[in-house]
N, C-alpha and C positions, 0 to 999 in steps of 0.2 A: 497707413500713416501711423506711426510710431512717437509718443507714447499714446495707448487708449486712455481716455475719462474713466475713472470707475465705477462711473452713474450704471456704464452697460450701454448706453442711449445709441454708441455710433461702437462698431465692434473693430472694423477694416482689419486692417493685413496683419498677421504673426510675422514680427519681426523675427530675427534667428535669432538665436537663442545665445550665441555668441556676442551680440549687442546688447545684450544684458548686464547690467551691474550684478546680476545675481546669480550668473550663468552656474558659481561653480554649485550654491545653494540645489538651485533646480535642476545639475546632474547628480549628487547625492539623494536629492527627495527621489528622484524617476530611478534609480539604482536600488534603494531602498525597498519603494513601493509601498502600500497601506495606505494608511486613511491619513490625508492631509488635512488639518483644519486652520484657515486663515482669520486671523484678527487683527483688528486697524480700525480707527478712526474714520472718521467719510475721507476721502481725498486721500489715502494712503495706496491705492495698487491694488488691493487686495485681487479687482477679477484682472489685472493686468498679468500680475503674480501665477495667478490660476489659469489664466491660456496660455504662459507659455509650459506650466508646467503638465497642460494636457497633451499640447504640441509633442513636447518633449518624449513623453509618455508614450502617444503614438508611435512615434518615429522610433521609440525603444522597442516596440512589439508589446506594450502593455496593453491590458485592456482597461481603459478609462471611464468613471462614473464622473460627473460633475453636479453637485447637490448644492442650489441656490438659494440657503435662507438667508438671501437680505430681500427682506418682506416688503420696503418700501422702495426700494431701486433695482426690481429682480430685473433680471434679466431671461430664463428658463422661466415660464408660464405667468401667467395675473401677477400685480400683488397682492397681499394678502395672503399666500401662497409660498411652502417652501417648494419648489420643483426639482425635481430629477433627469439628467439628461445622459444618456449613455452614448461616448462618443470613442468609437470606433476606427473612425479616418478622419483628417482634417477636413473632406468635406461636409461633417457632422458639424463642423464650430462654424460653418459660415453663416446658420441660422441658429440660434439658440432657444428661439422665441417658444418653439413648440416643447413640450414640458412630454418624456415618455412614462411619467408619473409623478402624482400631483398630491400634496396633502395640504387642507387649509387651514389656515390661523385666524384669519379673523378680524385682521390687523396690518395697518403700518409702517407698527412702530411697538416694539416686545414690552414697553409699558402696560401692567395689569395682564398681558396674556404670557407671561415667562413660560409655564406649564404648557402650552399649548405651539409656542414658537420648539421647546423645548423636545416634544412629544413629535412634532412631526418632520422635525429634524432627526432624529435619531431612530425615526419608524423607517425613513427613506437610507440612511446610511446601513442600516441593518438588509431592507434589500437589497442595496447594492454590491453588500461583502456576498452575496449569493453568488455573481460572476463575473465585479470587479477585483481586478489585483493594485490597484490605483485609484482611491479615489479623494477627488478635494471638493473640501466644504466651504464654501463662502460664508460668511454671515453678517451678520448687522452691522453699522456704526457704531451701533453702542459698547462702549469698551469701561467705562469710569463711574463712578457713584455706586451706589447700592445695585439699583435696574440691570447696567453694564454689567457688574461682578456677578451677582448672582446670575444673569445668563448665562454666562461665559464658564461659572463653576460647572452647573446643571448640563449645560453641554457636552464639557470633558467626563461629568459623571455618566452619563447616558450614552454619547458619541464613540466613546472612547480611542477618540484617534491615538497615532503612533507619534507624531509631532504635530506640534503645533507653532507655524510662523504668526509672530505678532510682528508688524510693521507701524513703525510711527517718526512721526517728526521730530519731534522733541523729547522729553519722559511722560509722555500724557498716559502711555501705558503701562509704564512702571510698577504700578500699585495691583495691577490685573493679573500682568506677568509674573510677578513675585509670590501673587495669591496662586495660580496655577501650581509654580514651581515646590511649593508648600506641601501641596494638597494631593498633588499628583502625579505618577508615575514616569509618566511621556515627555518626553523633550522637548523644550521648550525653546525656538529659535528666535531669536530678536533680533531687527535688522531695521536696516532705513528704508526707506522712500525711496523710490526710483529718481533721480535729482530734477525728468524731466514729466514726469508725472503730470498731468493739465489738472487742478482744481474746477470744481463742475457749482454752480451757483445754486442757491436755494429754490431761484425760478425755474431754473434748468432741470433741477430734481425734481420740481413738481409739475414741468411740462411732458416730463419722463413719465412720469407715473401714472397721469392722464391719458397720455398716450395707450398705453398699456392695458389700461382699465375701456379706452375704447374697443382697443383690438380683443379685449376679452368680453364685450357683448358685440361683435360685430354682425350686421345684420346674415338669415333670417332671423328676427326674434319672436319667441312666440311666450303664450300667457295660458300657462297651466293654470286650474283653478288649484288651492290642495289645501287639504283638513287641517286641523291644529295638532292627530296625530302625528304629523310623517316631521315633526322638527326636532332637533336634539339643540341646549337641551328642552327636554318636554313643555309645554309651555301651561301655567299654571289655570287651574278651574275658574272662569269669569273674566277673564285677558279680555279687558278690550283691544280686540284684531286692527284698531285701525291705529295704532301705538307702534306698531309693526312697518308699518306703511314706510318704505325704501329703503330700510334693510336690507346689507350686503349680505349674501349667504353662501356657503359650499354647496352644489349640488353633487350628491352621494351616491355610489351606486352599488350601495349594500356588503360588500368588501373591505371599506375601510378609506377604499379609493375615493379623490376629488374628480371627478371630471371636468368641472369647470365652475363659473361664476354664475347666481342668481342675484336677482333684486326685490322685494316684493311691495306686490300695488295690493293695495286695498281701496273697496269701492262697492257700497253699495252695498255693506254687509258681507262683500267675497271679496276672499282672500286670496291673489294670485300671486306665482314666481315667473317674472320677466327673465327668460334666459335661450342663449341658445344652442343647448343639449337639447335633445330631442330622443335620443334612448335612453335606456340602463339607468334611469332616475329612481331612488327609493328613497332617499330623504334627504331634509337638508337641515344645514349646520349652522344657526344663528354666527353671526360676529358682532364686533364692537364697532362698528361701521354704518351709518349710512351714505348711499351715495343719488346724486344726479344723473339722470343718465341722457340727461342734454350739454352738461359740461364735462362729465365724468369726476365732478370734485369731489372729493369725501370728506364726512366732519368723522368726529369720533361718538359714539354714542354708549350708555354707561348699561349695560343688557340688566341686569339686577335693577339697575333705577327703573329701566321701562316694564319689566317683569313683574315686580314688585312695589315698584313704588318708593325704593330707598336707595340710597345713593351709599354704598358701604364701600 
């Protein structure tokens, strides 16, 4: 079914690529080759944009990376999560879900975590120039204000893609675009909206996300006890452990690499991680999250407040 939602939620069929308004864009980008990075609004295309330009890719003989930092509507691994997907034949895109490497953020939503959204977006584009000759970057909604810009600077400064498509509806990316074009070497392409594009609702996005966050503790789950050493970052001398208590966290496996999603219970004076890795565990990665793992809803929570005691 043609157009996809850019939520990621329902993936179906790649249309051809000739049924595109953007056919001739996405045989230049797939001609070109190098690091695609897409910016837009919620509701603008962006991963509609990016399958067909992996399609495309394929079908050219390229070798394709697909790297998902929208944190809050991924579609490649949890959220909170930027993930990496290496996609080799089209029967690579008909699941996306599985991440072939994984870095975590922490977060939702690049508010307060820029450095970190920023960081493990551009850890994963760098391995991917290892054996991609193709690859595109998704990323966030946020495109406007302060938060928007400065991500979107910090990206091209770190990322260093070869182009960058901004898609939008109106000028809402104007001020972004221009900032890029200023600042930056790389070509900067601006274009519309696919006209048929489905806009995805706010409940939608957060049934998306939930969903997600189940399939990322999906049973068995098991309950490591673990020290206050093995957390980054370190958690300070007198911490009451129970401040702690369902905290979303990256489980680490000493590499750099995310394996996947922890929560942790406290009880009783111990301190466990709810998760279900089950090897290769050597620490984990505080975030700005706590979650339910009866609803899988997430609030935000401020790590320096609970840390510390100050809200800075």
């Amino acid at each position: 079914m043609f157009p996809l939602p850019d939520s990621g939620a329902a993936l179906g069929t790649i249309p051809p690529v000739n049924d595109n308004p953007h056919d001739q864009l996405v045989e230049r980008l797939v001609e070109q080759g190098g690091v695609v990075m897409l910016i837009g609004a919620p509701d603008t295309g962006k991963t509609t944009l990016a399958r067909h330009l992996l399609a495309a890719g394929i079908d050219a003989g390229r070798t394709a990376a697909y790297i998902d930092a929208d944190v809050g509507q991924t579609m490649v691994g949890p959220p909170a999560c930027v993930g990496l997907r290496w996609v080799k034949s089209r029967e690579d895109m008909e699941d996306f879900r599985h991440a072939d490497d994984l870095r975590f953020v922490g977060s939702v939503s690049p508010e307060r975590l820029v450095l970190q959204e920023v960081l493990a977006t551009a850890t994963l584009v760098e391995v991917a120039r290892q054996t991609a000759d193709l690859i595109i970057i998704d990323t966030t909604g946020s495109v406007s204000g302060v938060t928007g810009q400065t991500l979107k600077y910090h990206k091209m400064e770190m990322c260093r893609p070869d182009v960058v498509v901004a898609l939008q509806r109106g000028s809402e990316i104007e001020p972004t675009v221009g900032l890029l074009r200023r600042f930056f070497s790389a070509e900067v392409e601006l274009t519309t909206v696919h006209p048929e594009v489905i806009p995805v609702s706010p409940e939608e996005r957060r049934v998306h996300r939930t969903d997600r966050f189940a399939e990322a503790f999906a049973p068995p789950l098991n309950r490591f006890r673990v020290k206050p050493t093995v957390f980054a970052p370190a958690l300070p001398t007198g911490l009451d452990l129970s401040r702690l208590h369902g905290m979303l966290v990256g489980v680490h496996d000493g590499t750099g690499r995310c394996l996947g999603l922890g929560a942790l219970e406290h009880d009783e004076d111990a301190l466990r991680v709810i998760t279900n890795i089950g090897e290769g565990m050597k620490g984990l990665r505080l975030g700005s999250l706590t979650i339910d793992l009866e609803t899988f809803e997430t609030a935000r929570a401020n790590l320096r407040e609970i840390m510390f005691g100050l809200d800075l």
